[in-house]
Structure formats: C-alpha cells, structure tokens
GURO-88174 format. One record per residue (C-alpha): y, x, z. Coordinates in steps of 0.1 Angstrom, whole numbers, plus 2048, in hexadecimal, padded with zeros to 3 digits. Each point is the difference from the previous one (the first is absolute). Example, Ala and Ser with C-alpha at 12.3 -4.5 7.8 and 13.67 -1.06 7.14 Angstrom:
7D387B84E 82280E7F9 
This chain:
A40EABBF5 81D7F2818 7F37FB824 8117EA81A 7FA80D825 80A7E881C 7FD80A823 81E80381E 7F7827801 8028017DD 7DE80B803 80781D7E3 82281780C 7ED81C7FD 7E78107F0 7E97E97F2 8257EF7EC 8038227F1 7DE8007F5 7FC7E27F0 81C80D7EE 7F181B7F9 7E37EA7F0 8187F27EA 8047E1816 8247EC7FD 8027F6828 8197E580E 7FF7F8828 80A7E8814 7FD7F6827 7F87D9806 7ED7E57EA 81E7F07F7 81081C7EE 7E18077ED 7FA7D87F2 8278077F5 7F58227ED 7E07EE7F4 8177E67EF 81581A7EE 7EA81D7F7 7DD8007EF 7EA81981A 7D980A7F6 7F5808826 8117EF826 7F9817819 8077F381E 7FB7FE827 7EB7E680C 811803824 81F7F47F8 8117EC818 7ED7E280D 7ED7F87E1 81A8077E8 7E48137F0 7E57E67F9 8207E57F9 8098187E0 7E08047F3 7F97DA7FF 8237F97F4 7FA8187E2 7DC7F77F9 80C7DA806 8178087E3 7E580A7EC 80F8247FB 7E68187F9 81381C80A 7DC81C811 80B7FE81F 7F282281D 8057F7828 80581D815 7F87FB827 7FB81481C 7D980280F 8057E681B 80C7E57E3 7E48017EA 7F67D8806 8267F87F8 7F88187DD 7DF7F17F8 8167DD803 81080E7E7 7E68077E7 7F77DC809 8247F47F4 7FC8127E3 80A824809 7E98197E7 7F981D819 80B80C81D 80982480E 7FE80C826 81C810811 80581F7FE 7F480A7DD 7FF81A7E3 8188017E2 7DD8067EF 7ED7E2814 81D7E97F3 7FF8097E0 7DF7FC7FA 7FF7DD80D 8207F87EA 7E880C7E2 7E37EC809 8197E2800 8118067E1 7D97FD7F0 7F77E4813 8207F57F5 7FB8027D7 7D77FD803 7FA8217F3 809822806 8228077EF 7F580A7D7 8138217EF 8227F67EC 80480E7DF 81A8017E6 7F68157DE 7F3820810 80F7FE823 7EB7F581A 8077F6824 7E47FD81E 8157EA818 7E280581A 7FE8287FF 8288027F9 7F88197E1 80E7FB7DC 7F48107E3 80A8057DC 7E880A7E3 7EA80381E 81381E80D 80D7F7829 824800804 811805820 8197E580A 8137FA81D 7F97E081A 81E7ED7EC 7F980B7DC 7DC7F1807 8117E2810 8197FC7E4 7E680A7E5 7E37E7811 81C7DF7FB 8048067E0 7DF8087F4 7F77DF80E 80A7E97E7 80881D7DB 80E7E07F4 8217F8819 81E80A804 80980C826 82080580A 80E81C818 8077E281A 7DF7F9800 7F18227FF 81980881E 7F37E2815 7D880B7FB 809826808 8177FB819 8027F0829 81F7EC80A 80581D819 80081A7E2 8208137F2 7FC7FD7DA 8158167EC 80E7ED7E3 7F28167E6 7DB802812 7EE7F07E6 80E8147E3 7F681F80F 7DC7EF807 8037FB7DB 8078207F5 7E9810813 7E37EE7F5 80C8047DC 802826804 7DE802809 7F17E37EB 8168047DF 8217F17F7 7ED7E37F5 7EE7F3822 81C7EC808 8187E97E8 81F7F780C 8087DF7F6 829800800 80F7E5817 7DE7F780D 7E781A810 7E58157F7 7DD7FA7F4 7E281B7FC 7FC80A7E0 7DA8087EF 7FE8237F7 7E880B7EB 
C-alpha cells in the first residue's frame, strides 16, 4: 500500500519511514497541504497521514477539501497531546482515527490495520492462486500448505498481483505500489523480485506477458 505523509517536519525522516518500509509500505512525503491536494490529484494513495497542526488550519482545510471531493482516500491525524480537540475536529470532518504525538512504529501500525478493515468491512480474506496462498493480514504465504519465506517486496509484489489472477500488471505499475517518490529504484528491480519469487515458488509462479507485465500464475 502507498502512504502519503504530510507534515512541515516531515513527520517520518527517521525511523518510523524506515519501518514502514520495512512493513512493506511504499511512503511519499510532503510538507504543506497544498503539495499534498497536488500529489492527491496525480497518484492513487490507500492511507494520508498527516499533521493536524499544520499551519493555521491548513490541516482541517485539507481534510474537508478532500472529503468535499468525495475522495475516500482512509485518512490518520497525527497531533501532539495539547491538540487533541483540533484532532477530534478532525474525526468530525471526516478523519478515520487519530494518533497522539509521540508514538510507536507498532501503535501506528496497528491503527493503520484497524483502518484498512474498517475500510473494506471485513478483515482482509487469504488470496489464492492454484496452491499458493497469501495472508495479507499475518504477511505469510504458503504453497501446498508448506510456509515460504519472502522478503517485504516479494510479498508486496506477490500481494498486487494475486489480487486480481486475471490482469495483467505492468512493471510501471508494480514499481509505483512498491516504491516512494523518494526511493532509488534500480531499473532491473522488479525482475529480480521476479526471479526471486520464482526460485522459491517454481518457474511457473509468475508469467511474463512479453511487451506488457507479469501476472501470477496458478500452480498446481
């Protein structure tokens, strides 16, 4: 999932950006609510983390704005202890949590998963293509119902495309899900994703559609 983090400290330099990669989390920041209705426009986000103390009520001003747009984008205030009314505002204008300042890598993603299900209704189910299985919840995948280990991208990468067995994605896309604005990509990233996971899974995990993309295969 690609998170947008808006905040004038950037709010995530440190640590907690690293894990959220870690967690398999694309993350793209920016510092003032203008710059983030422009990256709202041009890039399709899951989660907006962002600071509800930013200047004046720039804060409260983008939440309306994207609610008033009716983008559905979950949306997770941060605030300091002293600002809590201004974040409960912001549950009133449509915000769907709030998280005090400062806070846990493990606090924050726990709150991101509770809005993810409140999100979809229902806790997220198990993907499955043929005899590979994927817990997007637990982060495990299994095939023949033996665990295999992955890596925080090849469960990215293997989780988009066991989405939908029956598309088509192309390493554009697959680069923009896995990867932050602020991210060196190398240009032969998702290949080696690829042939990773096919080493592991079997040469027949992942079909390379020539000229298009990949799509996951169902092994037996």
């Amino acid at each position: 999932m690609r998170i947008l983090v808006v905040g004038p400290d950037a709010l995530i330099d440190g640590d907690l950006k690293l894990g959220l990669h870690k967690e398999g989390f694309a993350v793209d920041s920016v510092r003032d609510a203008e710059s983030a209705m422009l990256a709202l426009r041009m890039t399709s986000y899951g989660l907006v983390l962002f600071d509800i103390g930013l200047s004046g009520d720039d804060g409260l001003i983008l939440l309306a704005r994207l609610r008033q747009r009716n983008d559905a984008t979950s949306v997770i205030v941060t605030t300091p202890r002293h600002a809590v009314p201004k974040a409960v505002a912001g549950l009133d204008g449509g915000a769907d949590d709030y998280i005090v300042k400062p806070f846990a890598l493990d606090e924050l993603l726990a709150r991101i998963r509770v809005v993810i299900r409140h999100q979809t209704g229902r806790v997220q189910p198990l993907l499955q293509a043929g005899a590979l299985r994927l817990d997007p919840a637990q982060h495990r995948v299994w095939l023949r119902d033996k665990e295999v280990s992955v890596t925080t991208r090849e469960f990215a990468l293997l989780q988009e495309l066991m989405r939908d067995p029956t598309i088509v994605v192309t390493r554009a896309q697959l680069e923009e899900r896995l990867y932050g604005w602020n991210e060196e990509i190398e240009s032969n990233a998702i290949q080696v994703h690829v042939h990773n996971l096919r080493r592991k899974l079997g040469g027949d995990a992942i079909h390379n559609v020539r000229g298009v993309g990949y799509r996951i295969g169902k092994l037996a």
